[in-house]
Every structure is written in structure tokens, then in C-alpha cells.
NUBAVO-351578 format. One record per residue (C-alpha): residue in one letter; x, y, z. Coordinates in steps of 0.2 Angstrom, whole numbers, plus 2048, in hexadecimal, padded with zeros to 3 digits. Each point is the difference from the previous one (the first is absolute). Layout:
AXYZ;...
***
This chain:
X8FD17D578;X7F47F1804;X8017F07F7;X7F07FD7F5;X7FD7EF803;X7F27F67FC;X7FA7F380D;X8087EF801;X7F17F67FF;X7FB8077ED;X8137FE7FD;X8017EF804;X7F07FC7F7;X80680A7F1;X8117F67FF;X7F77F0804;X7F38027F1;X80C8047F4;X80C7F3803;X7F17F37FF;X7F680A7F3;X7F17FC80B;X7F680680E;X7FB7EF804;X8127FA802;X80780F808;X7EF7FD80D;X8077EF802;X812803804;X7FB81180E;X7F27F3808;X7F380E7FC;X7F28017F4;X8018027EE;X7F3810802;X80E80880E;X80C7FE7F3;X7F88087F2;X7F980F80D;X813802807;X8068017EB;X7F180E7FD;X80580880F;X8118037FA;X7FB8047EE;X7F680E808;X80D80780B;X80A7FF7F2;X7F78077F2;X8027F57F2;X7FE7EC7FD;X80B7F2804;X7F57F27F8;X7F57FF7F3;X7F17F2802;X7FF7F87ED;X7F67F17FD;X7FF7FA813;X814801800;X80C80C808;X80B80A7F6;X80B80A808;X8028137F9;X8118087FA;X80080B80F;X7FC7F380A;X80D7F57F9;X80E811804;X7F9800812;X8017ED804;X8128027FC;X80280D80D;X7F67F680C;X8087EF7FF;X80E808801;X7FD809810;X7F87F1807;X8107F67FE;X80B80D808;X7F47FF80F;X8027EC800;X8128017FF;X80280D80D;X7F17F680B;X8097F17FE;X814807805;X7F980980F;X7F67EE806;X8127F97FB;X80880B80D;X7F27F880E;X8057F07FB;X8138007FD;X80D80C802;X80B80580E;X7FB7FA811;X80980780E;X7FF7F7810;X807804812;X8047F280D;X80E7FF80C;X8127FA7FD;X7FB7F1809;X7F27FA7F7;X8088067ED;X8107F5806;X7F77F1808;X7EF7FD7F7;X7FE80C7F2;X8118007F4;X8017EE7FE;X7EE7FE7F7;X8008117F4;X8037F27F3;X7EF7F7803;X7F7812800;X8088047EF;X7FD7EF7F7;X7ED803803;X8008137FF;X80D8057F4;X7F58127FE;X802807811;X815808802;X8007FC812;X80B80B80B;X8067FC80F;X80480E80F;X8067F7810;X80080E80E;X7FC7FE815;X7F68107FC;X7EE802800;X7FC8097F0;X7F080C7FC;X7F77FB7F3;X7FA80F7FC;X80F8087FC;X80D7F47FA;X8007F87F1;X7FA7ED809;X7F37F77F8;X8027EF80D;X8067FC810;X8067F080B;X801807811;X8007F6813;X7F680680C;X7EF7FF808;X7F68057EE;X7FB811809;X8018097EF;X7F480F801;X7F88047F0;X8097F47F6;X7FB7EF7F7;X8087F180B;X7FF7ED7FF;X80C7F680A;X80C7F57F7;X8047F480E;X7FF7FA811;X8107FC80C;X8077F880D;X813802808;X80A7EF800;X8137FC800;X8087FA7F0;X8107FB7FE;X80C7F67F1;X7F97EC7FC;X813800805;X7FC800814;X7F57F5800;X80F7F27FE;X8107F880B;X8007FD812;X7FE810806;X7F18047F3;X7F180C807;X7F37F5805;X7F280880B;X7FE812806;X80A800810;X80D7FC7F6;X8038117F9;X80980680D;X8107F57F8;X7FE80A7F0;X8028127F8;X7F080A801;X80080D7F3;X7F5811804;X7F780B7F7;X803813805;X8007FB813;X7FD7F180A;X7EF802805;X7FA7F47F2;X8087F4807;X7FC802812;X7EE8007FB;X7FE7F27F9;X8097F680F;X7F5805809;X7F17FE7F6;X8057EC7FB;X8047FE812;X8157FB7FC;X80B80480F;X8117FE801;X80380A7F3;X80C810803;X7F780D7F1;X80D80E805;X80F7F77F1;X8008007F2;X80480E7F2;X7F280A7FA;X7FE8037F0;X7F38137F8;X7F87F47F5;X7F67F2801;X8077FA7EF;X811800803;X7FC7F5811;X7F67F47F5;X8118007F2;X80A7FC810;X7F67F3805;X8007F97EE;X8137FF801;X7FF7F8811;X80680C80B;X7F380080B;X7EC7FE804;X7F680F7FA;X7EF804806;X7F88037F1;X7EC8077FB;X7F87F37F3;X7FF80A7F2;X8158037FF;X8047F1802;X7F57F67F5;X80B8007F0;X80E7F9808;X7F67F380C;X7F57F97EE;X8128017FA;X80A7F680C;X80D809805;X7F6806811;X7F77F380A;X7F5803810;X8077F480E;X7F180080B;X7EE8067FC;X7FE80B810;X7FB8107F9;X7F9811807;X7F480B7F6;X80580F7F9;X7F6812803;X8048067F0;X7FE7FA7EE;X8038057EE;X7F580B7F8;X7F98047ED;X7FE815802;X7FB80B7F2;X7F68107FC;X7ED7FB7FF;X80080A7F1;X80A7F57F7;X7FE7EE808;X7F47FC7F2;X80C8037F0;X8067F17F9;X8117FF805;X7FB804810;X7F67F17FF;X80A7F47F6;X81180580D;X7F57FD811;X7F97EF7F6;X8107F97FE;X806805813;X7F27F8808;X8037F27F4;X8127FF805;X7FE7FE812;X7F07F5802;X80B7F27F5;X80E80480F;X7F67FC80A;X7F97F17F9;X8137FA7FE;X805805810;X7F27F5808;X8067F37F5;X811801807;X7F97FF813;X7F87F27FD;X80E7F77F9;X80A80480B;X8037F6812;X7F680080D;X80081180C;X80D80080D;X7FC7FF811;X802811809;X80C7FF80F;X7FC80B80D;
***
């Protein structure tokens, strides 16, 4: 059977006037005029068949049956907030599931989540690291951090950061007689690879460094377990700007030479468009972008800093 329900308008006039005991203050409070108020209360009374207010001496007094129904009324209005107001709180806080690859959650994202809960203790960020692609569409995903060229059909994408490939290595080898000094001198140390050596080939050839044999070295399937060997000084890692950042604004990585090579892929802020305006959404990509622009700016303060480029040898 169909709900009989009058329209919201009269209703919220209705609740408004009896609460005020005026059609002038209810008119004030729904920024209408007091005539709209008083048209919207007869409206109901119609509908309704009996009276809700009776007009005595220029005052408003509310009827017994009007007095039964305001009860109803403000009741079902509160419900209504209260349900408004937990399914808004689900948009701004809740479980936020976010995708990015075991590199990045190991490198860059795990070692802030304590800055991102200080400032939004709401949101129950969850954290799935997988090389895999996911579909939004069909998996429980709300966010993800993926590398690549932002070709992301049909989805919402902001690029988090921009890259470059350098070697870094442990503050540790850049000391003693036999300490690495400029770029040629590489071919005395350890080079760590990621996946194969092609990394490392290309950027040779790119800075213009010869004498160095890129064929040694072990290789390693991730790029942050080179850049943890690098940090314990068994070797120089060619490392993308993004996973090493925590551990060159930390010290324990250093670049030894500013000779760098762009990288053709960066990282990338991917959602549903359906959902990139909700809150969380919002407040999450916020404090990523945040995140890496004050790397940057660190980052920039550390090359300046430090000493003078080294010549190239060719």
C-alpha cells in the first residue's frame, strides 16, 4: 500500500511554526515569506481535515491535534537527520581502501600513514600492495597509486609526481681513499639491478659514462629491495625519485653526482569519476599531493646543498 505522505514543504513549515509559535519566525528561519508559511500550514490543514493552529489575539496556538502530530513529525525529522548525517559520515570517514604497488606501499606510502591518521583520524585507511592492475568496477577499491603513462580510460587521474633515474648509494661510499667520486668511477663499485640490467645500460648511455661494464652486478625483482641494499652499502642503485626520497631527506641514501635521466613514467592518483568527489576521496588525494610536493621541495633543498656537480668523464 502507498505511503500517504503529505509534501515536505507544508511539513517543514508546519514543524517550523509550531516550534516558533509564529509564522513570522518560522518565515525567517526557511528564508520565505511569512504569507508562504501560513499558505504551506493551511495547505496541510486541508489535506488533513482538521486544524493544527488556532489564531487567538494575533498569537499562534497550536491545536491538541496539532500538538500529537508535531510529535510524529519532529520525530521523523530527527531520524531523517541522523540517518542524513551517518550516511554523509560514511563520505567523509570510513574505510578507505587503496591499491598501489609493493614498491611504492614499502618505499613512500607506509612510513607516513602516521601523518594521514593525525589529521584524519575518521577515514580507516586500508592498504592493498599488489603489481596487479585492479577494476574498479568490480573490486572493492576506492583509490589507486599506479606507475605508468596516466592512460587510464574512463577513470579520474591526477599525477602525483614526476621522475627522474639517478644512482644512489650509502653516505658511507662517499668516504676513504678509494671513496666514489665522479661517474666513471662506478665501474670500481657494485651496481645493483632492478629485474634486468637494462636500467642500467640506459642510463650510461644517456649521461654519456663509458668505461662502465653494466653486464655485473646482482639483480634484484624489485626496486626496493636494490634501494635497501644500497642503504646498507652494498652497492649503487639506480633508483626513480619518488622511492627514494624517504631515505635521501633521511640521510641514509645520498646521490653522489647530479647526472640524471628523465623517467617515461610516473605515479599516478586513479579512481572511479563517480567517486572522486566524496570526501575521503578528496582529503586522501589532498594529503598525497601534499606529501610529494614538500619532497620535492626537500629534495631541491638537499641539491642545492650539496657539492658542486661532478664532471662527467667520457
Amino acid at each position: 500500500m502507498p505511503r500517504r505522505l503529505p509534501p515536505l514543504n507544508a511539513l517543514k513549515a508546519f514543524e517550523a511554526a509550531a516550534r516558533h509559535e509564529s509564522f513570522t519566525r518560522a518565515a525567517e528561519e526557511l528564508c520565505v515569506t511569512q504569507g508562504a508559511v501560513s499558505h504551506q500550514v493551511k495547505a496541510l490543514e486541508a489535506e488533513l481535515g482538521l486544524r493544527l493552529f488556532n489564531r487567538e489575539r494575533q498569537r499562534l496556538v497550536i491545536t491538541e491535534a496539532g500538538r500529537a502530530y508535531l510529535i510524529v513529525i519532529r520525530d521523523a525529522f530527527d531520524r531523517i537527520g541522523e540517518g542524513t548525517e551517518r550516511l554523509l559520515q560514511r563520505q567523509r570517514g570510513g574505510a578507505l581502501t587503496v591499491t598501489t604497488s609493493p614498491n611504492f606501499a614499502a618505499k613512500w606510502l607506509v612510513h607516513r600513514l602516521g601523518r594521514f591518521a593525525e589529521v584524519h583520524p575518521e577515514i580507516d585507511l586500508r592498504i592493498s600492495a599488489t603489481p596487479q592492475h585492479v577494476d574498479f568496477s568490480r573490486e572493492d577499491i576506492d583509490l589507486g597509486i599506479r606507475h605508468g603513462d596516466g592512460t587510464a580510460p574512463g577513470l579520474h587521474v591526477i599525477r602525483l609526481c614526476t621522475e627522474e633515474l639517478f644512482p644512489v648509494c650509502s653516505p658511507k661510499l662517499l668516504d676513504g681513499r678509494n671513496r666514489l667520486r665522479m661517474p666513471s668511477d662506478l665501474g670500481r663499485f657494485t651496481l645493483l639491478h632492478v629485474s634486468e640490467r637494462q636500467g642500467w645500460r640506459q642510463w650510461l648511455d644517456f649521461t654519456g659514462v663509458q668505461g662502465v661494464d653494466p653486464s655485473r652486478g646482482p639483480i634484484l625483482n624489485h626496486a626496493s629491495m636494490a634501494i635497501d641494499a644500497a642503504v646498507d652499502g652494498q652497492g649503487i642503485a639506480l633508483a626513480r625519485t619518488a622511492l627514494a626520497a624517504w631515505d635521501l631527506i633521511g640521510g641514509r641514501l645520498v646521490r653522489p653526482f647530479d647526472a640524471a635521466m628523465p623517467a617515461s613514467y610516473a605515479y599516478w592518483i586513479v579512481c572511479s569519476k563517480a567517486v572522486a568527489k566524496l570526501p575521503k576521496i578528496v582529503a586522501f588525494s589532498d594529503w598525497l599531493l601534499a606529501e610529494a610536493a614538500e619532497d620535492l621541495r626537500r629534495l631541491n633543498r638537499l641539491k642545492s646543498k650539496s657539492r658542486p656537480p661532478a664532471r662527467v668523464a667520457r
